[in-house]
ZADO-1210 file (C-alpha; in nm, 4 decimals, padded with zeros to 6 digits):
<atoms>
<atom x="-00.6189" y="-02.1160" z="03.0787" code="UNK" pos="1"/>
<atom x="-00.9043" y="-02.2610" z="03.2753" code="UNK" pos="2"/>
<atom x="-01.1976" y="-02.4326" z="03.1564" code="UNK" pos="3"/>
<atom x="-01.4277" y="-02.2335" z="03.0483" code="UNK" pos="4"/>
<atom x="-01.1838" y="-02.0120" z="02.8603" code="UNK" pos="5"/>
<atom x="-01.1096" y="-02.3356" z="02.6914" code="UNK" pos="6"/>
<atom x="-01.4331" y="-02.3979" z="02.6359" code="UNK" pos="7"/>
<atom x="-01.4920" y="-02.0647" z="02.4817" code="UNK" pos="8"/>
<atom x="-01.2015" y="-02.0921" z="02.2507" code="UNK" pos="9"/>
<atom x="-01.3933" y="-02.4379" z="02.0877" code="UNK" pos="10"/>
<atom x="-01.7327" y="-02.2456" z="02.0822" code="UNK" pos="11"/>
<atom x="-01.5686" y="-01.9804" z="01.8558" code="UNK" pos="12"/>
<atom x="-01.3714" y="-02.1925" z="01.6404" code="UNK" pos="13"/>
<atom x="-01.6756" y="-02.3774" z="01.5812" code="UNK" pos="14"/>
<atom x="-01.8521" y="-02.0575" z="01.4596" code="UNK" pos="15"/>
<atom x="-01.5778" y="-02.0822" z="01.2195" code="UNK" pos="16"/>
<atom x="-01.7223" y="-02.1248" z="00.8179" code="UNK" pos="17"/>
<atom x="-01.6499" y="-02.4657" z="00.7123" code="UNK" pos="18"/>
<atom x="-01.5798" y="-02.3424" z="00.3571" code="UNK" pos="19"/>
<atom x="-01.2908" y="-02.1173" z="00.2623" code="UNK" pos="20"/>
<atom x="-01.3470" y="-01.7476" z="00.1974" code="UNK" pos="21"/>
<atom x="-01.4269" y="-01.7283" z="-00.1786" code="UNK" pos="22"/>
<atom x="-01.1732" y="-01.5637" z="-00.3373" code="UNK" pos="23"/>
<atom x="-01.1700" y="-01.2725" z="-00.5892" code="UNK" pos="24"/>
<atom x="-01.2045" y="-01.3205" z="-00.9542" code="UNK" pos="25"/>
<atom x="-00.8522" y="-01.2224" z="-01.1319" code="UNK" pos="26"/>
<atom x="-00.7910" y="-01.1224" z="-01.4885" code="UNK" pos="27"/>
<atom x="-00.5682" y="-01.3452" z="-01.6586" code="UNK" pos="28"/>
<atom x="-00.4537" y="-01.0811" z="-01.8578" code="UNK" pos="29"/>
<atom x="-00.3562" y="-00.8104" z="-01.6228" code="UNK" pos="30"/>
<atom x="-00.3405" y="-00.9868" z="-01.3448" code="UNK" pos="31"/>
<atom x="-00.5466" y="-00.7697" z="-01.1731" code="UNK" pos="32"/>
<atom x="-00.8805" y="-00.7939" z="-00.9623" code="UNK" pos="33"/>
<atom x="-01.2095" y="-00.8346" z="-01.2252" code="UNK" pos="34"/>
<atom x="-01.3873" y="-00.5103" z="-01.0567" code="UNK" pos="35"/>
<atom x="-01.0576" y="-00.3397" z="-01.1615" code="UNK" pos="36"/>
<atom x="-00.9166" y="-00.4421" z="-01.4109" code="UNK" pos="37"/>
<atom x="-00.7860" y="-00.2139" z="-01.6760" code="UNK" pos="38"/>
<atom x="-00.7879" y="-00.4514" z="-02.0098" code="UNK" pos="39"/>
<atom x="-01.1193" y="-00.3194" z="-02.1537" code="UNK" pos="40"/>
<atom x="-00.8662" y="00.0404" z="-02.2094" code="UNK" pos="41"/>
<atom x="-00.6458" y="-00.1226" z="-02.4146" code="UNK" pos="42"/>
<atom x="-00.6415" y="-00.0827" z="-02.7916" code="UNK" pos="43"/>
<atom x="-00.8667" y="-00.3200" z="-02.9636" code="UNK" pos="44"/>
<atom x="-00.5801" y="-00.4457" z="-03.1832" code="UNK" pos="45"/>
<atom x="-00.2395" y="-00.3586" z="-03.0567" code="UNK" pos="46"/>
<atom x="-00.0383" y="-00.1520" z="-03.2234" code="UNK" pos="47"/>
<atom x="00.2143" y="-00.2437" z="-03.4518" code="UNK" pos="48"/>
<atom x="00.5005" y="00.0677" z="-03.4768" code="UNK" pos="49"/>
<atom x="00.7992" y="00.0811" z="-03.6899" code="UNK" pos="50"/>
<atom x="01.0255" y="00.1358" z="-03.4063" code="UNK" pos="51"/>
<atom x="01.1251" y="-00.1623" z="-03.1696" code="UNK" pos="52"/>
<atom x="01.1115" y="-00.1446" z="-02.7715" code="UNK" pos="53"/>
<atom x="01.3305" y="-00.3270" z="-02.5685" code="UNK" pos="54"/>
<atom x="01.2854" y="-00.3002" z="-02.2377" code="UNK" pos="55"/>
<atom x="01.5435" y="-00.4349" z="-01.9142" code="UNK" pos="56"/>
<atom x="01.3262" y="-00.5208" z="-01.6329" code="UNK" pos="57"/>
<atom x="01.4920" y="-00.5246" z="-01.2921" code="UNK" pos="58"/>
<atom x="01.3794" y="-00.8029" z="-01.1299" code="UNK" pos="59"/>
<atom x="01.2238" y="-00.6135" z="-00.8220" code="UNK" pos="60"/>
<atom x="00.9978" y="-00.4284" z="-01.0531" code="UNK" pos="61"/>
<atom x="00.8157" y="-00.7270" z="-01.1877" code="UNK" pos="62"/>
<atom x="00.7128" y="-00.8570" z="-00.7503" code="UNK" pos="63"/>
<atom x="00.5151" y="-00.4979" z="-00.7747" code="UNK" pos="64"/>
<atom x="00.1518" y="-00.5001" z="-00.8101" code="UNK" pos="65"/>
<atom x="00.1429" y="-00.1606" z="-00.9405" code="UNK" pos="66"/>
<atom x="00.3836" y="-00.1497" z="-01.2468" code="UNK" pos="67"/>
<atom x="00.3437" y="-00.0438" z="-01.6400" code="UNK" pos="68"/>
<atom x="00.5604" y="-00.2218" z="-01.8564" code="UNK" pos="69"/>
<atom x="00.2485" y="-00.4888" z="-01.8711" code="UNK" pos="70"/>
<atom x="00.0328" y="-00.2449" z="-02.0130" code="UNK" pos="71"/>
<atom x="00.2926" y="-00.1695" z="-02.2682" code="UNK" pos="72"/>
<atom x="00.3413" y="-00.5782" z="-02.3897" code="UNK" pos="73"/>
<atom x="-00.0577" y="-00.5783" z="-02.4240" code="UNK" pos="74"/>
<atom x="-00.1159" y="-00.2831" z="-02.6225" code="UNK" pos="75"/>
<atom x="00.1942" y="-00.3931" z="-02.9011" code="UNK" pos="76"/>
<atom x="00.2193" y="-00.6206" z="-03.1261" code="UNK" pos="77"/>
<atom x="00.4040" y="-00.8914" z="-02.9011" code="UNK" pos="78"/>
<atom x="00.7774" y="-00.8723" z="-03.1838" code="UNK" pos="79"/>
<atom x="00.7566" y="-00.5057" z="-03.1358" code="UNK" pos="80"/>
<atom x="00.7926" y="-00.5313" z="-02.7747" code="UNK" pos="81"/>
<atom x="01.0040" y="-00.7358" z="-02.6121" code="UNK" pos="82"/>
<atom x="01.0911" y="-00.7830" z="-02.2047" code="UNK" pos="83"/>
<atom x="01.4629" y="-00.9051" z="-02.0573" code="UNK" pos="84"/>
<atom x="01.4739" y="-00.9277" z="-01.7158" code="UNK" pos="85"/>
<atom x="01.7832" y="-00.8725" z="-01.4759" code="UNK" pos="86"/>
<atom x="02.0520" y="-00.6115" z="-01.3389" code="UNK" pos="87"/>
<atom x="02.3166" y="-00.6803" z="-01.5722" code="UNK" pos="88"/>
<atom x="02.2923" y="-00.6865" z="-01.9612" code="UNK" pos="89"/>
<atom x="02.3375" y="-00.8750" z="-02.1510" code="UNK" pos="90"/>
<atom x="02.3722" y="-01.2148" z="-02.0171" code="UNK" pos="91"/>
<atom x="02.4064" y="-01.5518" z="-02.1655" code="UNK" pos="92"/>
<atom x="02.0017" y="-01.5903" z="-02.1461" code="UNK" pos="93"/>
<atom x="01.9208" y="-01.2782" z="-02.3007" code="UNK" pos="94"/>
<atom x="01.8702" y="-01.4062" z="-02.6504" code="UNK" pos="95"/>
<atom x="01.9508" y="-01.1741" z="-02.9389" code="UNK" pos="96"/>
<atom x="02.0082" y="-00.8641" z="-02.7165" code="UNK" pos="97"/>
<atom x="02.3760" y="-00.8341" z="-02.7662" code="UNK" pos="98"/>
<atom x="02.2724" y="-00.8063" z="-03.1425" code="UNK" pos="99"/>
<atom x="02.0084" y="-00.5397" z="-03.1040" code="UNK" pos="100"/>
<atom x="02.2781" y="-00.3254" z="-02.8518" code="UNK" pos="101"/>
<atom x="02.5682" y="-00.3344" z="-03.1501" code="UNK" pos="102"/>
<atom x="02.3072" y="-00.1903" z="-03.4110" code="UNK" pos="103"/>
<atom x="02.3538" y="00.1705" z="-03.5058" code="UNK" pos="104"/>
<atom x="02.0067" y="00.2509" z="-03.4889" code="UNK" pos="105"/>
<atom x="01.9608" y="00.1508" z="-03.1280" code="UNK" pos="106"/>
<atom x="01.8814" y="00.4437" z="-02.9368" code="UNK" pos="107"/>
<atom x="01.8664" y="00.4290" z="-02.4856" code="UNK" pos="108"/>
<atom x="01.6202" y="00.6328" z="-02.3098" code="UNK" pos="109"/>
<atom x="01.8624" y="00.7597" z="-02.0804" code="UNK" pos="110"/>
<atom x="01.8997" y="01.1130" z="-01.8722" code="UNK" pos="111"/>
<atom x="02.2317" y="01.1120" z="-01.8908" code="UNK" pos="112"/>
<atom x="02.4236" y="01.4929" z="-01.9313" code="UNK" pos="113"/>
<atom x="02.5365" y="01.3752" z="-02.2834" code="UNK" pos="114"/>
<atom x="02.1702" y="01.2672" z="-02.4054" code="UNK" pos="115"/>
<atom x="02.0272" y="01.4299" z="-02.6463" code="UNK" pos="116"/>
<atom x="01.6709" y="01.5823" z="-02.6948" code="UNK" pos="117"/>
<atom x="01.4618" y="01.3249" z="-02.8827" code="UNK" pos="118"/>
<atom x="01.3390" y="01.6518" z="-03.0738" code="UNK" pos="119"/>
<atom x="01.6681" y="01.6225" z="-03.2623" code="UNK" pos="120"/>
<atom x="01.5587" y="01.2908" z="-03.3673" code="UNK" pos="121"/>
<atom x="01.3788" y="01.3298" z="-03.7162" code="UNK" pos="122"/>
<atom x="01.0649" y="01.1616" z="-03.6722" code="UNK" pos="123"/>
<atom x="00.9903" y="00.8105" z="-03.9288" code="UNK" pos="124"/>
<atom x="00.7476" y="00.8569" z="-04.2809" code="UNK" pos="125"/>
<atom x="00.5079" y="00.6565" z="-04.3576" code="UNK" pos="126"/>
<atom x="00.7544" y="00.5870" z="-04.7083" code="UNK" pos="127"/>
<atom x="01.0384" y="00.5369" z="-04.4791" code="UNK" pos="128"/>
<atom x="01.2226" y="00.2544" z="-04.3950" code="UNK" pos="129"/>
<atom x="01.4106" y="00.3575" z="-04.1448" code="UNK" pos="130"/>
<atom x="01.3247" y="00.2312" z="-03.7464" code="UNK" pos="131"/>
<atom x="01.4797" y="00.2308" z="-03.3991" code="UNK" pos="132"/>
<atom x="01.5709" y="00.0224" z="-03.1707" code="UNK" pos="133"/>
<atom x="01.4142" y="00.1622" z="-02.8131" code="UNK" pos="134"/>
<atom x="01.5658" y="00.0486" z="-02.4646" code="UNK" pos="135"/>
<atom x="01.3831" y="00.1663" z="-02.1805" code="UNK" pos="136"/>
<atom x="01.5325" y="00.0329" z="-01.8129" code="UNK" pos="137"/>
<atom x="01.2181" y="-00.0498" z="-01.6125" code="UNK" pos="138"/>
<atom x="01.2203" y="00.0007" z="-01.2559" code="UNK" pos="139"/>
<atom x="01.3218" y="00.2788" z="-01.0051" code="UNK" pos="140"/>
<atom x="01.5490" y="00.5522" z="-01.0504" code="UNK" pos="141"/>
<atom x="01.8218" y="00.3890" z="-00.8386" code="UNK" pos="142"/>
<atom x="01.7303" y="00.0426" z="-01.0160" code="UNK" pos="143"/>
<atom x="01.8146" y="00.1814" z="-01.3352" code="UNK" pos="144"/>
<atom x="02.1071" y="00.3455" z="-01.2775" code="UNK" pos="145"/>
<atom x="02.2896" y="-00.0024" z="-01.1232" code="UNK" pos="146"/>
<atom x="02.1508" y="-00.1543" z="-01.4403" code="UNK" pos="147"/>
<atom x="02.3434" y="00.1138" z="-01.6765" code="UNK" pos="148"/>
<atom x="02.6425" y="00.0836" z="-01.4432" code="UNK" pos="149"/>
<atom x="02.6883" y="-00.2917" z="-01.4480" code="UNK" pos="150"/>
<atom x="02.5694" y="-00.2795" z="-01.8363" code="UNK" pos="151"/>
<atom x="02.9310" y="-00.1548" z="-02.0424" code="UNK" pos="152"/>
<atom x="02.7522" y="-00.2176" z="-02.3727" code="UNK" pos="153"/>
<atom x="02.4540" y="00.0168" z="-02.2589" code="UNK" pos="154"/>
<atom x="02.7188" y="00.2995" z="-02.2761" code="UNK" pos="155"/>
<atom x="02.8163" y="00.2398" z="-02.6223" code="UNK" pos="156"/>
<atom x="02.4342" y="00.3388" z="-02.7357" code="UNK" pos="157"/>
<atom x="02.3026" y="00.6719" z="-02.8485" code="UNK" pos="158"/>
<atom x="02.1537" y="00.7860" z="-02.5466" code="UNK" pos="159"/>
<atom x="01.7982" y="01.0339" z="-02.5796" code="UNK" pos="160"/>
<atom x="01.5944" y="01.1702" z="-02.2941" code="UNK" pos="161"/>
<atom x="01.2451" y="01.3440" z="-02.2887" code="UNK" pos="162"/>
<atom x="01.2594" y="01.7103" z="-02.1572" code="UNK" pos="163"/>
<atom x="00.9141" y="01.8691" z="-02.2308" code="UNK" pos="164"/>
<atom x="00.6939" y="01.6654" z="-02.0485" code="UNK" pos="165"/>
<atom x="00.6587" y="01.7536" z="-01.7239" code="UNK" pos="166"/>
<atom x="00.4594" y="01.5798" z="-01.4368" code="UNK" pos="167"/>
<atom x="00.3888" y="01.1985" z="-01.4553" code="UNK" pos="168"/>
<atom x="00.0532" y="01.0958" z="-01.5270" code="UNK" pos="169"/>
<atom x="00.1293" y="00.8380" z="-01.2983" code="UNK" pos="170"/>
<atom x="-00.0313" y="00.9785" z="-00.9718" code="UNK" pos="171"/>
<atom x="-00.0840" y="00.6598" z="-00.7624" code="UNK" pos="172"/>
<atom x="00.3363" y="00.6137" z="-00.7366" code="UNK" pos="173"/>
<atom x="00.5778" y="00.8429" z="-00.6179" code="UNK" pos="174"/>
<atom x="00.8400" y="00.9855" z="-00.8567" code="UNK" pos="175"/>
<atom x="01.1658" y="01.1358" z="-00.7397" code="UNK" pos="176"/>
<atom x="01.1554" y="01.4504" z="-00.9677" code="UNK" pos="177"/>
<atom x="00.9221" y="01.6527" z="-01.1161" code="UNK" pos="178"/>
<atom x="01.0359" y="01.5567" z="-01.4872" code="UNK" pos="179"/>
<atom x="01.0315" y="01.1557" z="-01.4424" code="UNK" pos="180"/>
<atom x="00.8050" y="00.9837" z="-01.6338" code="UNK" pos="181"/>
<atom x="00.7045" y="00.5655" z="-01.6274" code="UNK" pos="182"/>
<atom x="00.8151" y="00.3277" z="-01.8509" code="UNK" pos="183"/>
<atom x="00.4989" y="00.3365" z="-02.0126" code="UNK" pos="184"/>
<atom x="00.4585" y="00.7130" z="-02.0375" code="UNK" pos="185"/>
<atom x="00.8466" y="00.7405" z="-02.1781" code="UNK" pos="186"/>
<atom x="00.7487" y="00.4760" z="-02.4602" code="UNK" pos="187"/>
<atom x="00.4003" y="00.6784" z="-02.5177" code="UNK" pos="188"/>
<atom x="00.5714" y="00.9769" z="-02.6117" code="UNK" pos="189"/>
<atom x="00.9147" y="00.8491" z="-02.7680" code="UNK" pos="190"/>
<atom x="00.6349" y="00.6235" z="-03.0288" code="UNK" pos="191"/>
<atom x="00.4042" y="00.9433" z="-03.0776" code="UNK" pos="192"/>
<atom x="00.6788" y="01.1497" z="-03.2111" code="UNK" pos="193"/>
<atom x="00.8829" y="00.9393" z="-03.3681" code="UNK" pos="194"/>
<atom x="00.6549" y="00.7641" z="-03.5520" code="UNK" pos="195"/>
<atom x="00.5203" y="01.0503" z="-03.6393" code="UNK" pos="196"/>
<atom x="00.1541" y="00.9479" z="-03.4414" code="UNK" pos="197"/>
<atom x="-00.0131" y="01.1736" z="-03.2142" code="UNK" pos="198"/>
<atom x="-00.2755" y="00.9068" z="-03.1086" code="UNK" pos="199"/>
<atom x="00.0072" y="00.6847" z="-02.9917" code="UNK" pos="200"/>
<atom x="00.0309" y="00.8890" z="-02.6909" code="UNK" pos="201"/>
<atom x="-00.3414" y="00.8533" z="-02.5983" code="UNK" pos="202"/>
<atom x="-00.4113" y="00.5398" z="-02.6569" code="UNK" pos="203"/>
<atom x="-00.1324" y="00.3990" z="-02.4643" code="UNK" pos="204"/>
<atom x="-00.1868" y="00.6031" z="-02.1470" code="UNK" pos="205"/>
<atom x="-00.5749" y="00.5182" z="-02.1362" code="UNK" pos="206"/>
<atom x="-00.4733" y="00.1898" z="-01.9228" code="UNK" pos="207"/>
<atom x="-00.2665" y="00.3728" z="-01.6708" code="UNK" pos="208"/>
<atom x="-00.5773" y="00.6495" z="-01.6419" code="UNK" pos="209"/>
<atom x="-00.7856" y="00.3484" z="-01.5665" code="UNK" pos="210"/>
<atom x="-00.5759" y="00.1742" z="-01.3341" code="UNK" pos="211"/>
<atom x="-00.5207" y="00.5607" z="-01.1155" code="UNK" pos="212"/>
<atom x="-00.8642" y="00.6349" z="-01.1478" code="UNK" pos="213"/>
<atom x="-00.9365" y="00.2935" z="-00.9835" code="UNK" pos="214"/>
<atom x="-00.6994" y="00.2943" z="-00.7079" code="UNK" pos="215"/>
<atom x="-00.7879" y="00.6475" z="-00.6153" code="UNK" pos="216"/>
<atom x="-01.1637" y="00.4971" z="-00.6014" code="UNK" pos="217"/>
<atom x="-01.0197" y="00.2610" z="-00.3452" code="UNK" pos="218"/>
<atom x="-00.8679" y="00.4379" z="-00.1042" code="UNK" pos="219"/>
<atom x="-00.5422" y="00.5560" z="-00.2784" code="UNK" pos="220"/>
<atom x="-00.4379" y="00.9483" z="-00.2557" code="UNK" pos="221"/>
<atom x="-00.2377" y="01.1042" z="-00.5439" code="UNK" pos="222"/>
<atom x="00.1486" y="01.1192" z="-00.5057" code="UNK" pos="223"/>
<atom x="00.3438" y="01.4461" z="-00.5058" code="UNK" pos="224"/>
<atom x="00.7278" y="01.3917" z="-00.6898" code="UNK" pos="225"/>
<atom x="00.9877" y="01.3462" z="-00.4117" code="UNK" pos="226"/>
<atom x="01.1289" y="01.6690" z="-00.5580" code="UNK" pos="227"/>
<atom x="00.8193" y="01.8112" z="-00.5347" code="UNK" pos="228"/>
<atom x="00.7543" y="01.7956" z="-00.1257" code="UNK" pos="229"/>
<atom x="01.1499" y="01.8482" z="-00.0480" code="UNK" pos="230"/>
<atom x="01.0738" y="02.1785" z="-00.1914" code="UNK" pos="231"/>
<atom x="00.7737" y="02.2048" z="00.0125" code="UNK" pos="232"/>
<atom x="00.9042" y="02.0554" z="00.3238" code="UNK" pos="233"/>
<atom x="00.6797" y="01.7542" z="00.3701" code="UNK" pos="234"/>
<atom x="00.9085" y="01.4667" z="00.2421" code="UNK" pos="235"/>
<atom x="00.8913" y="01.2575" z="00.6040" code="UNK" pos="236"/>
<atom x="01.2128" y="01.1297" z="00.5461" code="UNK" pos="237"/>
<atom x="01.6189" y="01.1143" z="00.4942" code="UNK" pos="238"/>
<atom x="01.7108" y="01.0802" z="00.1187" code="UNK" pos="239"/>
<atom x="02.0141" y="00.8993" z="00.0518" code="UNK" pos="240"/>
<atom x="02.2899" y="01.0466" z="-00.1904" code="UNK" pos="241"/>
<atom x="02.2396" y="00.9106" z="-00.5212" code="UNK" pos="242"/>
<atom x="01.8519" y="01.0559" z="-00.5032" code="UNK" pos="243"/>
<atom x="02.0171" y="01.4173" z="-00.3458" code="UNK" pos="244"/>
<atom x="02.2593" y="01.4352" z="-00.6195" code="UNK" pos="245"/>
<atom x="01.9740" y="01.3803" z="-00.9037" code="UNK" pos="246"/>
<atom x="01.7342" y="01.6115" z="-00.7189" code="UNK" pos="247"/>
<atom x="02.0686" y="01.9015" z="-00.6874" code="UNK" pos="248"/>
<atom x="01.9596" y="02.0516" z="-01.0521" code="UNK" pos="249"/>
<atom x="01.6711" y="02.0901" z="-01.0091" code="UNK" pos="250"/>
<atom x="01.5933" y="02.1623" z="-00.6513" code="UNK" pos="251"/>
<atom x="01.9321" y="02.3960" z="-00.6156" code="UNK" pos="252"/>
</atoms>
């Protein structure tokens, strides 16, 4: 380098700002960015439901800055909903959860072949005294399925699934079938109809409206399901066999 490229290379550091570039305001709540944050859609006092929701967090779903879970620990009543993290349950730090997966009234949102229809759940009265135990597993498809598999007890449990919703709600995150729903859209309709509460549904999706609306006002384009552009022939890439063997019923 000779000198007066040197000389340059000073001039422009020099142009430099002394002081750091001021950094954007974050929610402590959400976690998220002040212009878009998505706490002012939550329910003014969270909701307190007779049921119980457990939720198994794989650990890669709590690094991603787009996730719902959050939203769903916010808008409850904080011993109504209750987070363990990890691929294998349950382990010596999960406190209480062997407990809650010998009850009989533990139920596993599950799409298993043997689930049944949550519609032939009866749903809870207000005189009733009856709950459920709810265990959602948070994180991709193929996250969730290596939690069931390394989880015996999960298999033990009563296993529902959701079939009349489709489409995810979800639009800023891609899905792998039409039918697939987020943790927090699963919980929003398993609490509407069991407790026997069609606001349930509303109020705990207005977050996740916000938070699409706002990343769609940034830049972000809506996702199609995986299922849905294999079908169309604009899925860019290979699909490995655990996703082609869940996509087989319904793409086949």
């Amino acid at each position: 380098m000779c000198e007066d490229e040197i000389k340059d290379v000073w001039e422009d550091l020099g142009s430099l700002p002394a002081d750091p570039p001021k950094m954007r305001e974050i929610c402590s709540a959400c976690l998220r960015p002040s212009v878009v944050c998505w706490c002012p859609f939550l329910p003014l006092e969270p909701l307190s439901p007779k049921c119980n929701l457990i939720i198994l967090q794989h650990p890669a779903e709590e690094k991603r800055c787009l996730r719902t879970a959050h939203m769903l620990t916010l808008s409850i009543v904080p011993h109504k909903c209750v987070i363990y993290k990890g691929k294998k349950f349950p382990q010596a730090k999960h406190n209480g959860l062997a407990e809650i997966l010998s009850l009989s009234n533990t139920l596993l949102l599950y799409p298993a072949n043997n689930a049944e229809d949550i519609s032939q759940l009866q749903p809870l009265s207000d005189e009733s005294s009856k709950s459920y135990n709810i265990i959602l597993l948070d994180g991709t498809w193929p996250q969730a399925k290596t939690i069931y598999n390394n989880s015996p007890m999960l298999h033990n449990l009563r296993r529902i699934k959701l079939t009349q919703f489709k489409g995810s709600e979800y639009v800023v995150r891609t899905q792998p079938t039409d039918g697939c729903l987020s943790t927090l859209e699963t919980a929003a309709h398993v609490l509407s109809y069991l407790e026997n509460q069609a606001t349930y549904r509303d109020v705990l999706l207005r977050p996740l409206t916000a938070l699409c609306t706002f990343q769609l006002e940034h830049g972000a384009v809506t996702h199609q399901s995986k299922e849905f552009r294999l079908k169309n022939q604009t899925y860019p890439k290979l699909i490995g066999r655990r996703l082609q063997k869940l996509l087989n019923s319904t793409i086949l």
